[in-house]
C-alpha positions in Angstrom: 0.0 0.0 0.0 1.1 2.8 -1.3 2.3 6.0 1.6 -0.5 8.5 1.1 1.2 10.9 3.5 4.4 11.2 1.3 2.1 12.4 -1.7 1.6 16.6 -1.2 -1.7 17.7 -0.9 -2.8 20.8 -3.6 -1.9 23.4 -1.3 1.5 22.1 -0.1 2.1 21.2 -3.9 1.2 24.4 -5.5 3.0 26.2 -2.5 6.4 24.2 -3.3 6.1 24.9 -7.3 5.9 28.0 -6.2 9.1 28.4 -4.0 11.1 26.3 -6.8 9.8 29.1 -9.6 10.5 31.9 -7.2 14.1 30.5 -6.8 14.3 29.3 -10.5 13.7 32.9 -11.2 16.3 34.5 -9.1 19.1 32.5 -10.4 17.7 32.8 -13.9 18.0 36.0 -13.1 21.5 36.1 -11.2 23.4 33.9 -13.6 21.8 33.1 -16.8 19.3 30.3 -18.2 22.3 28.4 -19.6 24.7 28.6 -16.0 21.5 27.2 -14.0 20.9 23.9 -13.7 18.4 21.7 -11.0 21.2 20.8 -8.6 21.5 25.0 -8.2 17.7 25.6 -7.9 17.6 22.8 -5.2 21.0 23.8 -3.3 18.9 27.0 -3.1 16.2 25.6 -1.7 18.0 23.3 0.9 16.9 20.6 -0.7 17.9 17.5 -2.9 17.5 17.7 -6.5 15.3 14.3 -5.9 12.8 16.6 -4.4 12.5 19.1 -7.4 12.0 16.4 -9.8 8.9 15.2 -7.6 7.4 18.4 -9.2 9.2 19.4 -12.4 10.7 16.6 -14.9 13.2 18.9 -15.8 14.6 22.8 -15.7 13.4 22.7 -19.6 9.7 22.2 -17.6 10.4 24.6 -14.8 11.5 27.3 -17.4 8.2 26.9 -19.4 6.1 27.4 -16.1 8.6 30.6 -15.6 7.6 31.7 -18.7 4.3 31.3 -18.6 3.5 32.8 -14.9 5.6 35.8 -16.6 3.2 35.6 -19.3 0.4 35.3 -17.6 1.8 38.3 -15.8 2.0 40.5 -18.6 -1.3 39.2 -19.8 -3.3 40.4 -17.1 -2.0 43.9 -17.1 -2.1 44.2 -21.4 -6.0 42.6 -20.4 -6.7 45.4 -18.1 -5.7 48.0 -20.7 -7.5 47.3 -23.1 -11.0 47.0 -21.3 -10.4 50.5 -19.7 -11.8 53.8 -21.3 -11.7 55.4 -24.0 -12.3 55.1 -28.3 -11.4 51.5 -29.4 -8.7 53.2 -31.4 -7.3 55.1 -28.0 -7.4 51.2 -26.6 -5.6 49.5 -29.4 -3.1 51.9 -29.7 -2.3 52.0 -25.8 -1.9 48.1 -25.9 0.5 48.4 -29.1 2.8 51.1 -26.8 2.3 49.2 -23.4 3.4 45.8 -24.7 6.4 47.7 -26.2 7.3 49.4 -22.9 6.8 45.8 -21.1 9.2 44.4 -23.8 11.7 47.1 -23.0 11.6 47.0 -19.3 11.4 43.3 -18.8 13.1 41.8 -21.2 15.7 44.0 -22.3 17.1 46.2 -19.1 17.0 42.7 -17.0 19.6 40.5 -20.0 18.9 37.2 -18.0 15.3 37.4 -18.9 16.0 38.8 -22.2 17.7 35.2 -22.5 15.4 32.8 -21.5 12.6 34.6 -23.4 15.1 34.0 -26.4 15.4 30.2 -25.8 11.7 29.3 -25.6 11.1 31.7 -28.8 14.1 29.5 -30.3 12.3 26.5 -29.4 9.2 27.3 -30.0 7.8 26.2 -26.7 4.1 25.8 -26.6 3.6 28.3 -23.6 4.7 31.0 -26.6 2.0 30.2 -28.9 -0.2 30.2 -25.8 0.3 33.7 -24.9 0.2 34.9 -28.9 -3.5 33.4 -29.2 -4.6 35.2 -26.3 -3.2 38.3 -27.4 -4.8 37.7 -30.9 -8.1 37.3 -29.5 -7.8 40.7 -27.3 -6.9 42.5 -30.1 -10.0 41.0 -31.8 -11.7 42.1 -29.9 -10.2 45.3 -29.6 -11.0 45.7 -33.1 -14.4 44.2 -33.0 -15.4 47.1 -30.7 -14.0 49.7 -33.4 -16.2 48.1 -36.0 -19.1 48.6 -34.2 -18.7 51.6 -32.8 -17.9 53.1 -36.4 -13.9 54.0 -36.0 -13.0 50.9 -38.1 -14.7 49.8 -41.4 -16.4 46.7 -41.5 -13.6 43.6 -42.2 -12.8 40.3 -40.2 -11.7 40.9 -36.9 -9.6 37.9 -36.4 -7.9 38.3 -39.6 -7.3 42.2 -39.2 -5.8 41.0 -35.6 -3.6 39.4 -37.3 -2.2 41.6 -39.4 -2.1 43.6 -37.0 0.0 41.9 -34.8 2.9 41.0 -37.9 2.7 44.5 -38.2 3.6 45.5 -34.9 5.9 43.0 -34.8 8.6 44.9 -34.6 7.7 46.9 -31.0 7.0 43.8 -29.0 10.0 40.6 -30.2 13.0 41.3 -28.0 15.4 40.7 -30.7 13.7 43.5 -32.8 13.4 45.6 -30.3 17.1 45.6 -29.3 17.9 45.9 -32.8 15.3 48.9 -33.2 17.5 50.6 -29.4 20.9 50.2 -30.9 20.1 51.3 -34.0 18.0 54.5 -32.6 15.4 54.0 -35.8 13.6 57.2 -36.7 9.7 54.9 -36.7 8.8 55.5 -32.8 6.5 53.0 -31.6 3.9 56.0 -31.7 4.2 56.7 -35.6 4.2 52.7 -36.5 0.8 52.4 -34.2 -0.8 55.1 -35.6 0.4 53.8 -39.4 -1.0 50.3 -38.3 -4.2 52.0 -36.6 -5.1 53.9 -40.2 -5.2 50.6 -41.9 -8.1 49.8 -39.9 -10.3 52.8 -41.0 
């Protein structure tokens, strides 16, 4: 028979995934993606890499649920945006600038996180195309409320979301926005939303 008591309930489980992320994070942070392994996270912790792998079956897994509380971090606050006041135009364009300003401060002035966003985007890690589908379907929605409030003409909301998005590519992936820094472009995020924006009219 099998030890029940060994097994953690939800609530001690969700509390210790919680205190391996936090400490994930701060070495992530400290050292680099690529320096950290499992043995660090649990020396950390005071306790036996064993004990991690009762929760995680690898850092690879512990990076993408990293990635996607950071995610659904960012999420919340672009989500909050966008149902505040204002036009739908005034909206969409404030989530184009705020998810550039997140890009900048979070992934680019911290280089650690910078780096681990750069690995799962290299390996295309599922949590990614997560957190792109629900930022489609704000913006859909974003633009649905244009259409019928008259500031955008009539069109497909999910496919003008989407084009909206490649367009504004370019203000929210952390390579192309360190490119766009270094290379002090004269396109300001506000002049390529408002270009985007027009298209929609």
């Amino acid at each position: 028979m099998s030890d029940v008591s060994a097994q953690p309930t939800d609530a001690a489980r969700q509390e210790n995934v919680g205190k391996i992320l936090d400490a994930a994070e701060r070495l992530f942070k400290h050292y680099g993606y690529a320096k950290t392994n499992v043995a660090d996270i649990a020396r950390e912790l005071s306790m036996s890499p064993a004990n991690i792998y009762r929760f995680f079956s690898s850092k690879a897994e512990i990076h993408q649920a990293l990635a996607r509380r950071m995610l659904n971090a960012q999420y919340e606050v672009v989500k909050e945006n966008a149902s505040g006041g204002g036009s739908a135009e005034e909206r969409l364009k404030s989530h184009l600038l705020l998810v550039h300003r997140i890009t900048v401060e979070t992934m680019l002035e911290e280089e650690r996180v910078h780096e681990m966003v750069l690995v799962a985007l290299d390996q295309q890690w599922p949590v990614i195309e997560e957190h792109l589908s629900r930022m489609r379907a704000l913006v859909a929605d974003l633009i649905r409320d244009g259409i019928r409030s008259g500031e955008f003409r009539e069109q497909d909301p999910s496919l003008a979301a989407e084009c909206f998005l490649c367009c504004g590519v370019s203000l929210c992936h952390p390579q192309l926005v360190a490119k766009k820094i270094a290379y002090d472009e004269a396109i300001t995020p506000d002049i390529l939303a408002d270009f985007v924006i027009k298209a929609l009219k």
